[in-house]
C-alpha positions in Angstrom: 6.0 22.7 46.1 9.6 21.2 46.4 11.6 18.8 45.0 10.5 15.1 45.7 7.1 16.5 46.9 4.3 14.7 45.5 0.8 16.6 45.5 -2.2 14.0 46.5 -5.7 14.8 45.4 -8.4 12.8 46.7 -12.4 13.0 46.7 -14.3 11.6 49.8 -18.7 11.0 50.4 -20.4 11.5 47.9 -18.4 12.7 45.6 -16.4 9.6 45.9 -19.3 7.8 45.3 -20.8 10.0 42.3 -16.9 9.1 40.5 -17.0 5.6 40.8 -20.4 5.5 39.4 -19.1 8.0 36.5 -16.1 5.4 36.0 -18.1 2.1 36.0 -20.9 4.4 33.2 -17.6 4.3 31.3 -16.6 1.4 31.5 -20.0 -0.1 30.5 -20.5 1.9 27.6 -16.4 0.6 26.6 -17.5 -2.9 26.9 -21.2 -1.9 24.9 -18.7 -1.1 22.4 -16.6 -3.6 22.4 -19.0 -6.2 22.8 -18.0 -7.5 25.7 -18.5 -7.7 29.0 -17.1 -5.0 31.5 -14.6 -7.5 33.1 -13.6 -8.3 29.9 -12.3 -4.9 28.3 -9.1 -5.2 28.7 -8.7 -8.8 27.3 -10.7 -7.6 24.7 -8.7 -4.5 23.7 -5.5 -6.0 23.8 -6.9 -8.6 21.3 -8.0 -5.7 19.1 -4.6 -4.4 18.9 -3.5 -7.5 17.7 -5.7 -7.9 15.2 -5.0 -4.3 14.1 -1.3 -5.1 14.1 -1.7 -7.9 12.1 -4.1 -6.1 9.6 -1.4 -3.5 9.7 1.4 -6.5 8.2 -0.9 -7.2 6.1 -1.3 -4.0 4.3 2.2 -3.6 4.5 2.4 -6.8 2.3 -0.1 -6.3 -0.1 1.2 -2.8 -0.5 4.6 -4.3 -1.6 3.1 -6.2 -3.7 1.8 -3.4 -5.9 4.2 -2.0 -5.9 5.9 -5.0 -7.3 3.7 -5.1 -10.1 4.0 -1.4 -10.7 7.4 -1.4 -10.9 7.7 -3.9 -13.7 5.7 -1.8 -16.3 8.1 0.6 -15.2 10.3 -0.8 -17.0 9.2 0.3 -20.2 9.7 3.7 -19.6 13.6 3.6 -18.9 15.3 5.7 -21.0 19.0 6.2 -22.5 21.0 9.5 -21.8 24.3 9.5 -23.3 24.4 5.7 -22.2 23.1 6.1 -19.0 19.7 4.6 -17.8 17.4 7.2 -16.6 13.9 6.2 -15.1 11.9 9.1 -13.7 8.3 8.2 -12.9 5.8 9.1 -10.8 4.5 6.1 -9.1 1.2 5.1 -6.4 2.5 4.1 -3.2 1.8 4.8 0.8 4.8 6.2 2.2 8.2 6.5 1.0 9.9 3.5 2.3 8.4 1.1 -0.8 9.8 4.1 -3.2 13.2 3.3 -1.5 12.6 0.0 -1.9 12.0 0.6 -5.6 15.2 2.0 -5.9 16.7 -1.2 -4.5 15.0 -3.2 -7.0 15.9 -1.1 -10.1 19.9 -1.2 -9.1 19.1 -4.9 -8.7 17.9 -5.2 -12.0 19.8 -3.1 -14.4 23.1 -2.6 -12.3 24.0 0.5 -13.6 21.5 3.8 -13.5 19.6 6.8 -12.1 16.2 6.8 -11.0 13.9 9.1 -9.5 10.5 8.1 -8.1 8.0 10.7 -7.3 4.5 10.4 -5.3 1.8 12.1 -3.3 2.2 11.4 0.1 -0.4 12.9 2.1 -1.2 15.3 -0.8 2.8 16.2 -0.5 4.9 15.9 -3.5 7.9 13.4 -2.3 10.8 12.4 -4.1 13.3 9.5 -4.0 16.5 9.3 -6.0 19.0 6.9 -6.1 22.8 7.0 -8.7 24.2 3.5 -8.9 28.5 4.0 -7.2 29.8 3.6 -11.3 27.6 6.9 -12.1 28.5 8.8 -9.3 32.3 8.1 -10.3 30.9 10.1 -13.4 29.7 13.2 -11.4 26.2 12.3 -10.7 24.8 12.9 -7.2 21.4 11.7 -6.0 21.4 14.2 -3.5 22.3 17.1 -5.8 19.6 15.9 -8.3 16.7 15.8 -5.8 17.7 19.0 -4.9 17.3 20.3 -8.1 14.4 18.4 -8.8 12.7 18.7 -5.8 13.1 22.6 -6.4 10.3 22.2 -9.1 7.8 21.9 -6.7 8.8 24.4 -4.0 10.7 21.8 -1.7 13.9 20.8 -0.7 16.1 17.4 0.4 18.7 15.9 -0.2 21.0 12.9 0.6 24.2 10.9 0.0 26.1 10.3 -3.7 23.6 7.8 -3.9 20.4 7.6 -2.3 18.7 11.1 -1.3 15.0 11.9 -0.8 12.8 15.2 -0.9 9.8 17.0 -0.2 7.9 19.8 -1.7 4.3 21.9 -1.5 2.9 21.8 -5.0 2.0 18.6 -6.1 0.8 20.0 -9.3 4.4 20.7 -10.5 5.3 16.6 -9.7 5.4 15.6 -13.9 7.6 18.9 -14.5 9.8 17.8 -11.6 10.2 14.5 -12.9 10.6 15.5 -16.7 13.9 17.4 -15.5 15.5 14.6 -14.7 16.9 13.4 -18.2 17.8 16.9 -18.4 20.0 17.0 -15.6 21.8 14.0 -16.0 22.9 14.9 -19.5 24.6 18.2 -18.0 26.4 16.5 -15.2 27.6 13.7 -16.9 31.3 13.4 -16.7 
């Protein structure tokens, strides 16, 4: 067939008929389900997608929430290297744009540190790491740390002086990955 040639299939009789009956079956049994009537799928769907898109924000908020919460009693488990602040946890969250979001918060709040967040995202080991500009002045390097980190659990990433992310395949290793973080940092500094 050429260019600009447009193939046209069509069905005539009875089988004409036989497909339009097939259609409007389906289109009954969509409006059974949707518990509406057949003229009234589409409004119907449409409004379902709103509803799920606004379900959807919802989540979303309530999600950040949590995550809120969670990150305060994270607080507790910042530690000192050598005068830096170190906070490597693993933490419960959906996807990796609220540990991101994380990181904001904790350079927010304490103005100077490293952190590294850790979670299982779809049963994936996933890492976010984050230097505040002062450390990185010192020779640290989200990106370089997440690499090593990430390493830990048979993945790789990376990233900018200060903000990098990472993925892995054994989730198992996650605590191990995490635990080399203070480790790290003392080497590096400057």
């Amino acid at each position: 067939m050429g260019a600009g040639i447009r193939r046209i299939e069509a069905v005539t009789g009875r089988e004409a008929q036989r497909l339009v009956q097939a259609r409007m079956a389906e289109l009954e049994r969509a409006a059974t389900f949707l518990g509406s009537q057949p003229g009234e799928v589409d409004r119907k769907v449409l409004s379902l997608l709103d509803e799920v898109q606004g379900l959807r924000k919802e989540v979303a908020r309530l999600q950040q929430a949590v995550a809120m919460r969670d990150f305060e009693l994270l607080f507790e488990r910042v530690q000192d290297v050598e005068g830096v602040k170190v906070l490597a946890a693993q933490v419960e969250v959906a996807d990796e744009s609220i540990m991101r979001e994380m990181t904001d918060w904790f350079r927010e709040k304490l103005g100077s540190g490293v952190i590294v967040l850790g979670a299982a995202i779809n049963r994936r080991p996933r890492l976010v790491a984050a230097v505040t500009p002062d450390l990185v002045k010192r020779g640290l390097h989200a990106g370089r740390l997440v690499q090593a980190v990430a390493q830990v659990v048979d993945g790789g990433g990376g990233g900018r002086p200060t903000m990098a992310q990472a993925g892995g395949r054994d989730l198992s290793r996650l605590p191990d990955a995490l635990a080399l973080v203070s480790v790290w940092v003392a080497e590096k500094l400057e």
